[in-house]
RODO-2510 file (C-alpha; in nm, 4 decimals, decimal comma):
residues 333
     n   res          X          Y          Z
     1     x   -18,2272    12,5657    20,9827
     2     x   -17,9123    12,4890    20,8273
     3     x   -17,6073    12,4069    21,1190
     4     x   -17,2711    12,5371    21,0883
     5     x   -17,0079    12,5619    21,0668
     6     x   -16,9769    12,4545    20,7076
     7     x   -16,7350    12,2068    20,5160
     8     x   -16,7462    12,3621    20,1658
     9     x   -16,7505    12,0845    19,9005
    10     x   -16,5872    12,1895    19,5745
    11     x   -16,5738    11,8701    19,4193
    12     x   -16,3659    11,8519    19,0669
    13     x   -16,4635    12,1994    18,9520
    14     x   -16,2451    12,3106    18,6887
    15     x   -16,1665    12,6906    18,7861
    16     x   -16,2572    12,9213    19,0881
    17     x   -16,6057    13,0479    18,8962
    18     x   -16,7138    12,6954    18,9191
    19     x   -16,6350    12,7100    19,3162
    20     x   -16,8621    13,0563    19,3105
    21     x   -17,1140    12,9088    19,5723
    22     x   -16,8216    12,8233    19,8493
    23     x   -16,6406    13,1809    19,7356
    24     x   -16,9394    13,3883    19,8117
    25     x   -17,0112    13,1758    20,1780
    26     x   -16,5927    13,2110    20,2393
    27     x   -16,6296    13,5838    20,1740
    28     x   -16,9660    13,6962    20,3144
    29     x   -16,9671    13,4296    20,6159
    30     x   -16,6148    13,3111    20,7022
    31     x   -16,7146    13,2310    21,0615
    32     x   -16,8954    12,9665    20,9349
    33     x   -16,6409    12,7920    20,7319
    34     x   -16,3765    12,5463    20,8520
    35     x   -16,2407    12,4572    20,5589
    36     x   -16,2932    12,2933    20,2097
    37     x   -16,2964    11,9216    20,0318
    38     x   -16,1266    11,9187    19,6789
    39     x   -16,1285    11,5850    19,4995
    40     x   -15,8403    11,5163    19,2890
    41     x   -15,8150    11,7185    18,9473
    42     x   -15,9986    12,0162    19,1605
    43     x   -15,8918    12,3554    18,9878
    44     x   -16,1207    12,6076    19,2184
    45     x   -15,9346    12,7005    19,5506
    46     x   -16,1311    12,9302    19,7527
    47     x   -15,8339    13,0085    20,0392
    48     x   -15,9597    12,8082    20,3326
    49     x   -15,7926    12,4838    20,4703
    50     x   -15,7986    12,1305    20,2889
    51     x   -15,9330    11,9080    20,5318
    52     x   -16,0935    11,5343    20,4482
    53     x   -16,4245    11,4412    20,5897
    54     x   -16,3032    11,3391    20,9348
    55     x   -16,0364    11,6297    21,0172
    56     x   -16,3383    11,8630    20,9336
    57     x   -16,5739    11,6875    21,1999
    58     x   -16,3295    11,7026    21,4096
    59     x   -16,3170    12,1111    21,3876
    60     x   -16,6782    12,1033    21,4412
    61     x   -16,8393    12,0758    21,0710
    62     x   -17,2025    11,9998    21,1178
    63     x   -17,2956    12,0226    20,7195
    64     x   -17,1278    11,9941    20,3821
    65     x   -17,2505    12,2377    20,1707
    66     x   -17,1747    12,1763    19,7923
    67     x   -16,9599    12,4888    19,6959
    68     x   -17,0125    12,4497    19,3156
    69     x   -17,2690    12,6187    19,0712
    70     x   -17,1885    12,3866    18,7298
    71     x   -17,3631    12,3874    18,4020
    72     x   -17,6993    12,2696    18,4476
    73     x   -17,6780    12,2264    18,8341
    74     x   -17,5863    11,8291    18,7863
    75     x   -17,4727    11,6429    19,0775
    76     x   -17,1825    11,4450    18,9372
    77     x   -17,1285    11,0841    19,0057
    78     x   -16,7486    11,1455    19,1225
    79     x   -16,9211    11,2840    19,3850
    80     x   -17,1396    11,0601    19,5201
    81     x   -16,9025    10,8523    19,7278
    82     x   -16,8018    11,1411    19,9433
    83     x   -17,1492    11,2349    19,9849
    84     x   -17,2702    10,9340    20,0843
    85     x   -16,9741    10,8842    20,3509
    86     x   -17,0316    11,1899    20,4969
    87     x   -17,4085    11,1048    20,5457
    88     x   -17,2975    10,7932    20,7393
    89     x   -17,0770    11,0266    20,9678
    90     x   -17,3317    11,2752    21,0796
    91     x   -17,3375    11,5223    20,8054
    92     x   -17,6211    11,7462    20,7137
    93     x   -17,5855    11,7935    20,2856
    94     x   -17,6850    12,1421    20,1475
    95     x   -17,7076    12,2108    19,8200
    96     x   -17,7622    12,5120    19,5703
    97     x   -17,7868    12,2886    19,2537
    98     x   -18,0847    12,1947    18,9954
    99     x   -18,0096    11,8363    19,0376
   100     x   -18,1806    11,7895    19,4100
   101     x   -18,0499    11,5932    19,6763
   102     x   -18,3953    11,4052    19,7149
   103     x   -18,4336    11,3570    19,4469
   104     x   -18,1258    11,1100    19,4133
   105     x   -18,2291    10,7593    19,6131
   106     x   -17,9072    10,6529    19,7380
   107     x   -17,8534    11,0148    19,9505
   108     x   -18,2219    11,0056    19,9891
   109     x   -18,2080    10,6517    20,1307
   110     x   -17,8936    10,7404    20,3394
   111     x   -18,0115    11,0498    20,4771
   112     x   -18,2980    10,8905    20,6222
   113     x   -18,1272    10,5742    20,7858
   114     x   -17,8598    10,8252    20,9851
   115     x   -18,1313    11,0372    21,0408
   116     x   -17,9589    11,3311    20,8617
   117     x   -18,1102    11,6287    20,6887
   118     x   -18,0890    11,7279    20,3261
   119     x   -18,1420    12,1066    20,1871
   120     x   -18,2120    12,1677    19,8777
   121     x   -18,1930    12,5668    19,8547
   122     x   -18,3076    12,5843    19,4772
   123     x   -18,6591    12,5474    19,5806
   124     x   -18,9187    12,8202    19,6278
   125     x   -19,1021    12,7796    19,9585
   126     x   -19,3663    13,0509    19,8385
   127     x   -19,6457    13,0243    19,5678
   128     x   -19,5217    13,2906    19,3842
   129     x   -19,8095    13,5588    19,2646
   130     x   -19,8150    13,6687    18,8992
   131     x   -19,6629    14,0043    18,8612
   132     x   -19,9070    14,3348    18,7848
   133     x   -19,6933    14,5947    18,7903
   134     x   -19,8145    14,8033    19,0114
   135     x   -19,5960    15,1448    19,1751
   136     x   -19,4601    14,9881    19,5157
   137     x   -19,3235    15,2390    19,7814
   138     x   -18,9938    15,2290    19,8753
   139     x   -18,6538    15,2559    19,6443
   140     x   -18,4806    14,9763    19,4412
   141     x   -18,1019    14,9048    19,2895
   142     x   -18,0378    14,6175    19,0468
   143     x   -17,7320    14,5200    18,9395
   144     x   -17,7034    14,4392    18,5657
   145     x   -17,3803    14,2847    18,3641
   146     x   -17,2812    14,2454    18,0930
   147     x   -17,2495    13,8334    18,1533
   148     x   -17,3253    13,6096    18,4238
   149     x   -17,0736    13,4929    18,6854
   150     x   -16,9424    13,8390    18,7154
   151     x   -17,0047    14,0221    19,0310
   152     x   -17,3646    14,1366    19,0552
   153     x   -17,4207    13,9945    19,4042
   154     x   -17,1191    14,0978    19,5238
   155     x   -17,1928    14,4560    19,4281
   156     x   -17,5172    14,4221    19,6241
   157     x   -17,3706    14,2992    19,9150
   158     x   -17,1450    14,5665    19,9287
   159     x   -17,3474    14,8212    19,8724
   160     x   -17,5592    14,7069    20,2197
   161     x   -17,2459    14,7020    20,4024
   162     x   -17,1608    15,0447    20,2756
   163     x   -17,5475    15,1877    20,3051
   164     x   -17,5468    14,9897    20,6929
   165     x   -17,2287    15,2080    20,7402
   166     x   -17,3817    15,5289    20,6416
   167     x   -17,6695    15,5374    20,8539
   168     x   -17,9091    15,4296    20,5283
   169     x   -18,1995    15,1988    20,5347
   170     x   -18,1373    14,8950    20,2812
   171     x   -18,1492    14,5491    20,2451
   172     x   -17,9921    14,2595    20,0036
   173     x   -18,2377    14,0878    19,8545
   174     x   -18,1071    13,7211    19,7189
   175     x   -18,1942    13,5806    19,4312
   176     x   -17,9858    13,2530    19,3901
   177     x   -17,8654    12,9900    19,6215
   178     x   -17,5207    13,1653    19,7701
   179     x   -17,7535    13,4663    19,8496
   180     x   -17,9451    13,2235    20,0038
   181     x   -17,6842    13,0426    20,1657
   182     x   -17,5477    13,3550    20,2600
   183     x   -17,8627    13,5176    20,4580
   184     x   -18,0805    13,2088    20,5067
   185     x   -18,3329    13,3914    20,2840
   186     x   -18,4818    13,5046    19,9560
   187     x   -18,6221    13,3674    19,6178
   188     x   -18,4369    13,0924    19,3798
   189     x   -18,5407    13,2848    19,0840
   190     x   -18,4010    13,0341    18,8458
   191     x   -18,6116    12,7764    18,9604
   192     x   -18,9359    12,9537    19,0039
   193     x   -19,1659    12,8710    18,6958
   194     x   -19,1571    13,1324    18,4411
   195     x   -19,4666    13,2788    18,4998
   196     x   -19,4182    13,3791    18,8246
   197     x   -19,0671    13,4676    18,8445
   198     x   -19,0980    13,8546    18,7643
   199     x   -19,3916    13,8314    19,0279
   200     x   -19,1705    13,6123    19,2944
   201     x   -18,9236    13,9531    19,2324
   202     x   -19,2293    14,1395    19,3693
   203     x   -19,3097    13,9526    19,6550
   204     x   -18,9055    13,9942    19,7790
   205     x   -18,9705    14,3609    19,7564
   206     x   -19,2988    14,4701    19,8948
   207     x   -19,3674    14,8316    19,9782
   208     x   -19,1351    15,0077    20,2028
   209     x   -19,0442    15,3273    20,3798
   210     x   -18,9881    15,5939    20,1592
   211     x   -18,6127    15,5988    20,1746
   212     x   -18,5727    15,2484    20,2253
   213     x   -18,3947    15,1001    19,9782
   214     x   -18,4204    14,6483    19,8959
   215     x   -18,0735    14,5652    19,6687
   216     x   -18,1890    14,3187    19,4486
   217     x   -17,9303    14,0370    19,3772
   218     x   -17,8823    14,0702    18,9743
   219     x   -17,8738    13,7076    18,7727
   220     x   -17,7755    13,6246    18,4493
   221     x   -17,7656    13,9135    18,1387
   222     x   -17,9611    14,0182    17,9161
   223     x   -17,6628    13,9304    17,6472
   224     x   -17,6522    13,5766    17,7543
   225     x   -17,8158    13,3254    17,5425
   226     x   -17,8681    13,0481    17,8583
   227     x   -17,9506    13,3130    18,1074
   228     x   -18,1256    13,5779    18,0019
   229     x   -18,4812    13,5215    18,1387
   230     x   -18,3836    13,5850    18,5033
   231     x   -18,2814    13,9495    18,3756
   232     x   -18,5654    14,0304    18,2723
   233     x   -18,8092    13,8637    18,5000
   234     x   -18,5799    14,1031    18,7947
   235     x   -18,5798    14,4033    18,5833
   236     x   -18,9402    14,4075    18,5299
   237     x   -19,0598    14,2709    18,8640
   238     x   -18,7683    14,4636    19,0718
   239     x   -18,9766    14,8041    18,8802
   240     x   -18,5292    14,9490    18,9561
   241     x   -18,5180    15,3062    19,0467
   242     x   -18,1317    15,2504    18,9616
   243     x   -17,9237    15,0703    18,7698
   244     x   -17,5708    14,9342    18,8627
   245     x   -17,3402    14,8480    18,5274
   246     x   -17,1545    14,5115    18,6558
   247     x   -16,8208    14,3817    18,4435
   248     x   -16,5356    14,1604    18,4272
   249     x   -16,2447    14,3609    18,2807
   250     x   -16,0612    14,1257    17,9895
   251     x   -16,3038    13,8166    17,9861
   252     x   -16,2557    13,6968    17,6512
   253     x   -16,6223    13,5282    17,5865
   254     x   -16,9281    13,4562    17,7723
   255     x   -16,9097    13,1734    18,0510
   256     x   -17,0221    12,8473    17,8798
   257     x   -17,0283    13,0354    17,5111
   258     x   -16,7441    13,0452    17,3924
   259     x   -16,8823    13,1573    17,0571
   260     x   -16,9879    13,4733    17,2067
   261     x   -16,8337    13,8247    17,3271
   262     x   -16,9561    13,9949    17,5863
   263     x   -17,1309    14,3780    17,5277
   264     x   -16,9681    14,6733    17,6093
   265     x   -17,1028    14,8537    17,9141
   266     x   -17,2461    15,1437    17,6517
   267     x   -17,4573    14,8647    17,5477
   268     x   -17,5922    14,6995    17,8361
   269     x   -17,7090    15,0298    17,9925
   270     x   -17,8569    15,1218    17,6538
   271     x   -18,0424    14,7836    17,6164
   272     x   -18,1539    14,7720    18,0004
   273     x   -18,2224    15,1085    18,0809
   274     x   -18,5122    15,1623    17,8739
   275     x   -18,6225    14,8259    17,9873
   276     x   -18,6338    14,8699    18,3338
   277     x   -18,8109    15,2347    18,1889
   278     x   -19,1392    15,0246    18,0764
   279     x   -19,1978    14,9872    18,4782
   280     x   -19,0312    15,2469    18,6700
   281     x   -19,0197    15,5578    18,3982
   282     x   -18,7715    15,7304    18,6041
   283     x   -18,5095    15,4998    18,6613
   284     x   -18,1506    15,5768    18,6276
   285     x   -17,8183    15,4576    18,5707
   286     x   -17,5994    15,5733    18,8687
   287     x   -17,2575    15,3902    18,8528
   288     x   -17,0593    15,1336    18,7513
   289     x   -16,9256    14,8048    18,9442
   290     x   -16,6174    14,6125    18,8771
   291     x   -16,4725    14,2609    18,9324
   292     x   -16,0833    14,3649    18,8884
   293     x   -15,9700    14,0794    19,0764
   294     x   -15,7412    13,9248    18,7970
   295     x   -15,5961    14,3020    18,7778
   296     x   -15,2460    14,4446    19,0061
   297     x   -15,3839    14,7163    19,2178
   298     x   -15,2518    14,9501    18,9816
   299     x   -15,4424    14,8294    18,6897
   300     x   -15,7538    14,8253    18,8774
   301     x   -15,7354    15,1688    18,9614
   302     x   -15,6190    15,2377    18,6016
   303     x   -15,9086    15,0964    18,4882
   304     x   -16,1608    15,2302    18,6915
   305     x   -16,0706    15,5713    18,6205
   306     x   -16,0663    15,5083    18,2436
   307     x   -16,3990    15,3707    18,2240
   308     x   -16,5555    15,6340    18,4747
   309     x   -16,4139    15,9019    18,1827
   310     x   -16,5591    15,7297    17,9544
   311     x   -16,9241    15,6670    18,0951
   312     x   -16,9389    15,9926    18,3567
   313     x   -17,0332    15,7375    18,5964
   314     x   -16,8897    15,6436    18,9040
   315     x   -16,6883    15,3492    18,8921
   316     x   -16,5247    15,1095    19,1474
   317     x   -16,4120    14,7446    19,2683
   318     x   -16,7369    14,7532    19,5511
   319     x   -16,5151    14,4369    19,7092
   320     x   -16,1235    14,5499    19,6640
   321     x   -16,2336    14,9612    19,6979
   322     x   -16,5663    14,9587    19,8845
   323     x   -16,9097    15,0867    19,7630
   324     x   -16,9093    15,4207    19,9253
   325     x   -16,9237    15,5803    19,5728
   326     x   -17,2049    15,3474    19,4633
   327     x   -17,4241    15,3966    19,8019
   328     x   -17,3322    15,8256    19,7587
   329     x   -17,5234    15,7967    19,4145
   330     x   -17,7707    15,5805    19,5379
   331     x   -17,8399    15,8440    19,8289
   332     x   -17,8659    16,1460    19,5924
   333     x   -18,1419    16,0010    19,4074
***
């Protein structure tokens, strides 16, 4: 069990998608939070307090959880010295990233002589079965978008709040470590071996009541040259009954391609849709989710109604508007 409250570590990360890890804990568990630890040339700010190492203990920090999700998961060597001093203080290290904590010998070695605990969250706990396809009972939403880094767990996580508030039976499935981090459960897709990761999909959501319905944290795209594996492996092992479109108004390229553009919304519904059809024949688009934070609350309404003409789907900010729209669709299926 991971102790909090948490000291989010956001290290030098160069803008707030890089701090997406410590946004999603800030957001979804802010009682856990005391504050965060930006090392010079830090660009991600995530709204909590800046506190050092021993202002934090003071407050009650039990563990530092690295905050950052960077290109290939690395932990970077301007890090280390922070890591390792919080060690020798009484700090419990989390971590989300590729690169594992045990696997580096100096945290390894420090951990052990303070007798401090180091979690790796990235790795599955479960061997995974293959996936077969078969019919499961029980209802299922994925979100899908049109990049990654965009709001697809977000959109889930709404959606439960708004389903919880409505009487309906659901539950947000993670797939990644701030899901995890966030609930203290579910599967680290990304670092389940290929094989198994549309099956690991299918052991996170087993047969269920009839109108029960599992929201399945969406990763990656299916337009995104790094990423698109995890799409797939949840479209086909999630077996969707719907569909949630996911976008980022105005991004001008895909994150970490800049030699790319991301798909219009037309085309990621056409491309996943039939898709997701090859396992659940009857599932359906229902709405459309977006991340309108860089808009003026004028524009974001602006632009929800504009693209909700143009798709006939309803379409909303699930985190500045709520989901009630999304989980009204959901219900009528």
């Amino acid at each position: 069990m991971i102790e909090t409250p948490y000291l989010l570590f956001l290290g030098d990360a160069p803008d707030n998608l890089a701090a997406k890890v410590a946004r999603g804990i800030r957001d979804w568990r802010p009682d856990n939070v005391v504050g965060q630890l930006r090392l010079a040339g830090c660009k991600a700010d995530v709204g909590v307090p800046d506190l050092g190492l021993e202002e934090a203990r003071r407050k009650g920090a039990r563990t530092l959880v690295i905050g950052v999700a960077n290109r290939g998961g690395v932990i970077a060597r301007s890090w280390k010295s922070v890591l390792l001093k919080a060690l020798d203080m009484g700090y419990d290290i989390a971590s989300g990233l590729h690169n594992l904590l045990r696997d580096e010998a100096d945290l390894a070695e420090r951990a052990r002589a303070n007798g401090r605990q180091l979690f790796d969250v990235r790795i599955p706990l479960v061997k995974y079965p293959i996936a077969n396809g078969r019919k499961r009972s029980g209802k299922r939403c994925l979100a899908v978008g049109t990049d990654c880094s965009i709001g697809k767990m977000y959109t889930a996580l709404c959606l439960d709040k708004a389903m919880a508030a409505r009487g309906m039976k659901a539950s947000f499935r993670a797939t990644g470590q701030t899901g995890i981090l966030i609930t203290g459960d579910g599967v680290p897709l990304d670092a389940v071996i290929a094989d198994f990761m549309a099956g690991s999909i299918e052991y996170l959501t087993p047969d269920n009541d009839a109108d029960h319905w599992d929201l399945i944290e969406g990763q990656g795209s299916l337009f995104h040259a790094s990423y698109s594996g995890v799409t797939m492996a949840l479209i086909h092992g999630g077996q969707p009954d719907a569909l949630i479109l996911c976008d980022v108004p105005g991004r001008p390229h895909m994150r970490g391609l800049p030699d790319y553009r991301l798909p219009s919304l037309e085309q990621v519904r056409d491309t996943a849709l039939p898709l997701a059809r090859i396992v659940n024949p009857k599932c359906q688009v229902v709405g459309v989710s977006l991340n309108t934070a860089d808009l003026a609350d004028d524009e974001a309404l602006e632009c929800c109604a504009r693209i909700e003409k143009r798709l006939g789907l309803p379409t909303v900010d699930p985190f500045r508007h709520g989901a009630d729209r999304l989980a009204e669709a959901l219900d009528a299926l």
